[in-house]
C-alpha positions as a Markdown table, in Angstrom:
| # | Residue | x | y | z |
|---|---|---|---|---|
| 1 | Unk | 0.0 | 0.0 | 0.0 |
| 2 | Unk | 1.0 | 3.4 | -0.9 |
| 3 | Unk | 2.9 | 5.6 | 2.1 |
| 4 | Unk | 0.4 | 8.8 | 1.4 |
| 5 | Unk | -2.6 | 5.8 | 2.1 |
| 6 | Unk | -1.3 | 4.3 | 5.2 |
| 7 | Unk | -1.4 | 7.8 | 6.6 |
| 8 | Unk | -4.3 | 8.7 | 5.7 |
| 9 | Unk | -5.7 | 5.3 | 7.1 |
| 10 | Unk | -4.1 | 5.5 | 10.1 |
| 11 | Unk | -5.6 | 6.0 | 13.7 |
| 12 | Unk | -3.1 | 8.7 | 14.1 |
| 13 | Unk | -1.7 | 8.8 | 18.0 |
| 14 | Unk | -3.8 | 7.4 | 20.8 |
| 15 | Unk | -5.6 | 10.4 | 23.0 |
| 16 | Unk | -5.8 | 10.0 | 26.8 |
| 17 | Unk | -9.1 | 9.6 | 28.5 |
| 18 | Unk | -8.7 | 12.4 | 30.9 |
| 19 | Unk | -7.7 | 14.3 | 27.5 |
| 20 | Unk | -10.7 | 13.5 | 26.1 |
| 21 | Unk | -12.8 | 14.1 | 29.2 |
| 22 | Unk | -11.2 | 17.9 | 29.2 |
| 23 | Unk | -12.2 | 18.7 | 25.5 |
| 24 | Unk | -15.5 | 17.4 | 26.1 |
| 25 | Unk | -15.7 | 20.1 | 29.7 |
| 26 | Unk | -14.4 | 22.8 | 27.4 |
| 27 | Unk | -17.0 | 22.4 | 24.3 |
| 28 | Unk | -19.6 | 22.3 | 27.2 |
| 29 | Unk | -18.5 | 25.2 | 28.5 |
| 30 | Unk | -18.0 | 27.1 | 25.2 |
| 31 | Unk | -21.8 | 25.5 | 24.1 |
| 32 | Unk | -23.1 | 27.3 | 27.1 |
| 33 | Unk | -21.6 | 30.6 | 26.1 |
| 34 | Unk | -23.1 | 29.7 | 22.6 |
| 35 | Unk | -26.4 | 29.6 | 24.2 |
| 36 | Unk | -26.0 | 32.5 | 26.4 |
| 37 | Unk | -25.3 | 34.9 | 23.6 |
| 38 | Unk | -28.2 | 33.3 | 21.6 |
| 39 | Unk | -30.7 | 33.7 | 24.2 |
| 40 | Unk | -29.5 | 37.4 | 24.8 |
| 41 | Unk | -29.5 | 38.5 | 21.5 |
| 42 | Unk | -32.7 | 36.9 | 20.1 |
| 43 | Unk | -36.0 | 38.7 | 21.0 |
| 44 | Unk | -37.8 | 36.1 | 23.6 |
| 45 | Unk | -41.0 | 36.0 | 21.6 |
| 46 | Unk | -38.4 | 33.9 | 18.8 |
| 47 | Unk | -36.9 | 31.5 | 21.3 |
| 48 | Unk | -37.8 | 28.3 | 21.4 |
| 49 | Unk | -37.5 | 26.8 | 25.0 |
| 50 | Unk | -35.1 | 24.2 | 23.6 |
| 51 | Unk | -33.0 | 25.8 | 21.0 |
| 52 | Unk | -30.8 | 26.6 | 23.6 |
| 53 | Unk | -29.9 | 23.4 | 24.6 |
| 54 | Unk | -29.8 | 21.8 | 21.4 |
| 55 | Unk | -26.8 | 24.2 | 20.6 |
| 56 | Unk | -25.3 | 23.2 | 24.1 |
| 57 | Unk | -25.4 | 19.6 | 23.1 |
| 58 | Unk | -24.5 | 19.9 | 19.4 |
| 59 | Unk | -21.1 | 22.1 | 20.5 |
| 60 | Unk | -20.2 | 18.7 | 22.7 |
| 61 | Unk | -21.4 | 15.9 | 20.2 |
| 62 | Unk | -19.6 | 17.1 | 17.5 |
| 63 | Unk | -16.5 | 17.7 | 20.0 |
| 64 | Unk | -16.7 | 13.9 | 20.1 |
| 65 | Unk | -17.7 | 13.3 | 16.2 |
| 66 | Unk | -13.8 | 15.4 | 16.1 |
| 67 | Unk | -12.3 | 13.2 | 18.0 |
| 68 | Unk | -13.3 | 9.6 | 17.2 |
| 69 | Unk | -12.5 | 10.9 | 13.2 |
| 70 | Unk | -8.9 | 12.0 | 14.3 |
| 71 | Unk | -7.0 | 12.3 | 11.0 |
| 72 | Unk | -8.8 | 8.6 | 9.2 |
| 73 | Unk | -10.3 | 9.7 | 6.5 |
| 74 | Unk | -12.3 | 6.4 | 6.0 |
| 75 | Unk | -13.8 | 6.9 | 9.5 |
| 76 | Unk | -14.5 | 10.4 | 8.5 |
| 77 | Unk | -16.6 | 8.7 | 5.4 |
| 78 | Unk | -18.0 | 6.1 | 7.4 |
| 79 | Unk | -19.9 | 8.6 | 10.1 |
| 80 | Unk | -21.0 | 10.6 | 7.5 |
| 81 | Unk | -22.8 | 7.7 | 6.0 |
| 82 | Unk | -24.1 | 6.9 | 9.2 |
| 83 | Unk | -25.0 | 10.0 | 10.4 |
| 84 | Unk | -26.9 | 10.4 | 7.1 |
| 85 | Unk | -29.6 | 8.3 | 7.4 |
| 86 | Unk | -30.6 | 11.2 | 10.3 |
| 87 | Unk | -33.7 | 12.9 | 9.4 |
| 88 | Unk | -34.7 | 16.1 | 10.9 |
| 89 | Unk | -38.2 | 16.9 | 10.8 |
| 90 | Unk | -38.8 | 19.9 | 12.8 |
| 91 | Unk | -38.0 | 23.4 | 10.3 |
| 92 | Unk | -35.5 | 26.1 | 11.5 |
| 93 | Unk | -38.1 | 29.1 | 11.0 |
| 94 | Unk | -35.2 | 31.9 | 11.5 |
| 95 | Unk | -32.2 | 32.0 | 9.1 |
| 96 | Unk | -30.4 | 33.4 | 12.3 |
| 97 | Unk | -31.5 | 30.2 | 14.2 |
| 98 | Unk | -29.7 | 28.5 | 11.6 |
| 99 | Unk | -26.3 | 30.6 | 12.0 |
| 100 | Unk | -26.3 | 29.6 | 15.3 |
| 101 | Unk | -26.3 | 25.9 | 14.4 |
| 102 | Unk | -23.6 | 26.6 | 12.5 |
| 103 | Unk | -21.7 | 28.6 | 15.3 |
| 104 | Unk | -22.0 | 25.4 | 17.6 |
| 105 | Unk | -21.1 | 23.2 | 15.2 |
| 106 | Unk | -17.8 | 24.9 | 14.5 |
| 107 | Unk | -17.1 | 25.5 | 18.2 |
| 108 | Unk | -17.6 | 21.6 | 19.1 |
| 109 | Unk | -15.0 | 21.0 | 15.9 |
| 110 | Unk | -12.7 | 23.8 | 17.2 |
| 111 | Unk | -12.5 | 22.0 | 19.9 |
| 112 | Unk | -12.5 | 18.9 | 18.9 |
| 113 | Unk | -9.5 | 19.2 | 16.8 |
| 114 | Unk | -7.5 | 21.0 | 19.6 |
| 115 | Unk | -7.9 | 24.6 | 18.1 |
| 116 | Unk | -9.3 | 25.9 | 21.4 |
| 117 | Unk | -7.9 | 29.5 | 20.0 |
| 118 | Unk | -10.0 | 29.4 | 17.1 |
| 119 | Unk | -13.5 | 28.5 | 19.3 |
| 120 | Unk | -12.1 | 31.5 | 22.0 |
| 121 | Unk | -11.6 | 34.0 | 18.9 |
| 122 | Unk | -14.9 | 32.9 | 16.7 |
| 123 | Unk | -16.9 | 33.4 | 19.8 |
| 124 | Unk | -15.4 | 36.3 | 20.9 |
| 125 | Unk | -16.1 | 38.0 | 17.0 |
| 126 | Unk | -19.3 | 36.4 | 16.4 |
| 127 | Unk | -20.7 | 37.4 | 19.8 |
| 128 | Unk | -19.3 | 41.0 | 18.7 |
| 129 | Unk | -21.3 | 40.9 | 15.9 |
| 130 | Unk | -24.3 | 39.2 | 16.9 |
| 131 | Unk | -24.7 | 42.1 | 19.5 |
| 132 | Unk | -23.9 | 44.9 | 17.1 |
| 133 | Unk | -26.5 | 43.7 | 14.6 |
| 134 | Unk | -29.2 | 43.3 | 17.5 |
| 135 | Unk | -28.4 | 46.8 | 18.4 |
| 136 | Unk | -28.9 | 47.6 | 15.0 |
| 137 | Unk | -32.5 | 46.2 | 14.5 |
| 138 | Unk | -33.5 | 48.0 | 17.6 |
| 139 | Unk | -32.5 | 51.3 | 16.0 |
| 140 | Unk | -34.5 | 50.4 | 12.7 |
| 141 | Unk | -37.1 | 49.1 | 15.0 |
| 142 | Unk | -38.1 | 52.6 | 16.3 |
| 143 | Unk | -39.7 | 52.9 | 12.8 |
| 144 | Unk | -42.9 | 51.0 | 11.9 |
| 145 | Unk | -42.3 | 47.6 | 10.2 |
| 146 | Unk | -43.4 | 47.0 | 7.0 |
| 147 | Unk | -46.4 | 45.3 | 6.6 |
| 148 | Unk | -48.5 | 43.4 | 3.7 |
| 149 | Unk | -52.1 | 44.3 | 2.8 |
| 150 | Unk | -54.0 | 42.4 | 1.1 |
| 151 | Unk | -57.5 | 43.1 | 0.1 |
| 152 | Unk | -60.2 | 41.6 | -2.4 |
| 153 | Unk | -62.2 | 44.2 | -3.8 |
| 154 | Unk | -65.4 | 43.7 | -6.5 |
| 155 | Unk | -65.0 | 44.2 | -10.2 |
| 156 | Unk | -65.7 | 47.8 | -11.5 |
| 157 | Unk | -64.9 | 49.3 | -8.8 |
| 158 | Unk | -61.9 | 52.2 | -9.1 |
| 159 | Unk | -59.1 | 50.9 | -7.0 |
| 160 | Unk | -57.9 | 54.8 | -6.2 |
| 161 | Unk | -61.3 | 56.0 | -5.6 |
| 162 | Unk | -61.9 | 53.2 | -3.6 |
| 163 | Unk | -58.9 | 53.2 | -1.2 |
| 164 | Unk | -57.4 | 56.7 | -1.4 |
| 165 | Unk | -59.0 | 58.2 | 1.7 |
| 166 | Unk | -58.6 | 55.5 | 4.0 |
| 167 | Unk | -55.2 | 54.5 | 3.2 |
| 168 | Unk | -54.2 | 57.7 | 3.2 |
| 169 | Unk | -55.3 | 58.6 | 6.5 |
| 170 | Unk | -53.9 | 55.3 | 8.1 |
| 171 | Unk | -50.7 | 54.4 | 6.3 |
| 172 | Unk | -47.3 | 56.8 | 5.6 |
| 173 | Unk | -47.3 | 55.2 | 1.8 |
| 174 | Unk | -48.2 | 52.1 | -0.2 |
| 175 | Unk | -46.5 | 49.9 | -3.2 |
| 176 | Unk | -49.0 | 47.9 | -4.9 |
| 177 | Unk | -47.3 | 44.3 | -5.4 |
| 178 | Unk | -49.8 | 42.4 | -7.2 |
| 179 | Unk | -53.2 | 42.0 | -8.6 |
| 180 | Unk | -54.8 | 38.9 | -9.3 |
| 181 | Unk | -58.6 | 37.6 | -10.4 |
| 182 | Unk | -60.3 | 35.9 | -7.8 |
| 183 | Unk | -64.0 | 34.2 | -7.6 |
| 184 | Unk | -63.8 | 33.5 | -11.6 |
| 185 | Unk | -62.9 | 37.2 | -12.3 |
| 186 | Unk | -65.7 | 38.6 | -10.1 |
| 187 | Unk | -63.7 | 40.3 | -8.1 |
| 188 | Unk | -59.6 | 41.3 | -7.5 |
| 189 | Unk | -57.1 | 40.4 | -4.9 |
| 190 | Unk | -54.9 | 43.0 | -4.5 |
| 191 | Unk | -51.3 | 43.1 | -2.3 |
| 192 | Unk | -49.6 | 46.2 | -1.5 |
| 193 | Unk | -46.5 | 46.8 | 0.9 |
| 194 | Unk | -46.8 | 49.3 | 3.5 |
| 195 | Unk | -46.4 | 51.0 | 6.5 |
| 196 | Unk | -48.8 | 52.0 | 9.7 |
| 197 | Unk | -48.4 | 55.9 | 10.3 |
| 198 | Unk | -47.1 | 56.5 | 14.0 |
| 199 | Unk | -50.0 | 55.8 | 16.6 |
| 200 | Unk | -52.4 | 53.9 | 14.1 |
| 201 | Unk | -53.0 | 49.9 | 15.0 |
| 202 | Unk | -53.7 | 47.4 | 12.5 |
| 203 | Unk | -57.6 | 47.0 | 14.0 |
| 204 | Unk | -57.9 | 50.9 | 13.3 |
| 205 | Unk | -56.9 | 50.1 | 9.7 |
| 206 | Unk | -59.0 | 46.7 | 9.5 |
| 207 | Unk | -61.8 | 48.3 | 10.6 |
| 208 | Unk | -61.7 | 51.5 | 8.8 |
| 209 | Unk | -61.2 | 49.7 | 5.3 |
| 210 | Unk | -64.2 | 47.3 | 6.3 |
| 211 | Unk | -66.5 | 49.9 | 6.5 |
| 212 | Unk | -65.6 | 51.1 | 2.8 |
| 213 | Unk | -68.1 | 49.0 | 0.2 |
| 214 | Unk | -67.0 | 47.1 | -2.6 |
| 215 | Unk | -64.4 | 45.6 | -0.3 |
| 216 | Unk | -64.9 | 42.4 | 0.1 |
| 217 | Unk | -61.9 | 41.0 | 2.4 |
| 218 | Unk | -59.1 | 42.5 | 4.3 |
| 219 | Unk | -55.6 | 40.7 | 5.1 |
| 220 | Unk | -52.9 | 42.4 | 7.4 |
| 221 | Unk | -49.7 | 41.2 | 8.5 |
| 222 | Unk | -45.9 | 41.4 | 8.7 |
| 223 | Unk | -44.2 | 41.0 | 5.8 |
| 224 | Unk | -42.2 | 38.3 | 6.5 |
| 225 | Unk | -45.0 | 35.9 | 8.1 |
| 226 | Unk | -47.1 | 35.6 | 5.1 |
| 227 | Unk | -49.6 | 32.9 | 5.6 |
| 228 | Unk | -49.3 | 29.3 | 3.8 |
């Protein structure tokens, strides 16, 4: 066999117990301060009671995965196989959730493959971040969100006429972003982007635009969270 094979075959040295043991403490320990920066820099309306300790858990399993791969590259093949036929049915709703399943990940590695420097230093810079860009969204916060309106409205009816006075009166500014037929072209379904003008809630808009005839439905929500 090839030199470059049996060393890439190879177990590589043997690791200590209590070395193994330590690692293991350390990605806890680093999984925790995961978590704790998660938790503080998530809103807790978005935090789901065990996110928190699945990234806790993930930082120390994949310190292990680390380990029992060492350098063998078929080992390395064979868990991936394995750990393939895992199935995950439960959907990250947040993109951020899903950068901090990354962040553990790459900790328990870090850690793992005796890089302790690089888990101290990516949690030190992401944690940075992750509190500059939550500081960040409160500012743009102060501002009303932007919302999605959707209303059906009958056929013949002027869409300007129709909604100028109450939208006006209710909303800083509107971008229609679609019209469609509905009810075999009896009527239109209409989407616009928008805004709520300081002090104005959505059931003072609701309301208003149900009182106006020729509509037929109203829809309002967060862009963002558009219903299925």
């Amino acid at each position: 066999m090839p030199d470059f094979l049996k060393t890439t075959l190879s177990d590589g040295p043997p690791i200590q117990p209590l070395a193994v043991f330590l690692r293991l403490l350390v990605a806890l320990l680093l999984g925790v301060v995961v978590a704790w920066i998660y938790r503080h820099t998530r809103k807790s309306s978005e935090i789901s009671s065990s996110f928190p300790v699945t990234l806790v858990l993930l930082s120390v399993l994949i310190a292990m995965v680390t380990q029992v791969i060492g350098d063998n590259v078929a080992r390395a093949f064979s868990l991936v196989g394995a750990l393939s036929i895992v199935r995950f049915r439960t959907v990250v709703r947040d993109t951020q959730d899903t950068a901090y399943v990354i962040f553990a990940v790459v900790v328990g590695m870090a850690v793992g493959a005796r890089d302790l420097w690089v888990a101290a230093i990516g949690i030190g810079v992401v944690g940075f971040a992750a509190y500059l860009m939550m500081a960040r969204a409160k500012v743009f916060s102060a501002t009303q969100p932007p919302y999605l309106l959707s209303l059906r409205v009958g056929i013949g009816h002027d869409l300007e006429a129709l909604l100028g006075s109450a939208l006006t009166s209710k909303l800083q500014g509107w971008e229609l972003m679609s019209v469609v037929t509905g009810k075999q072209g009896l009527s239109l379904e209409v989407t616009y982007e928008t805004r709520l003008r300081p002090g104005v809630s959505a059931e003072e808009l609701v309301k208003a635009l149900n009182q106006v005839e020729g509509i037929q439905r109203v829809e309002f929500h967060r862009r963002g969270f558009e219903q299925d």
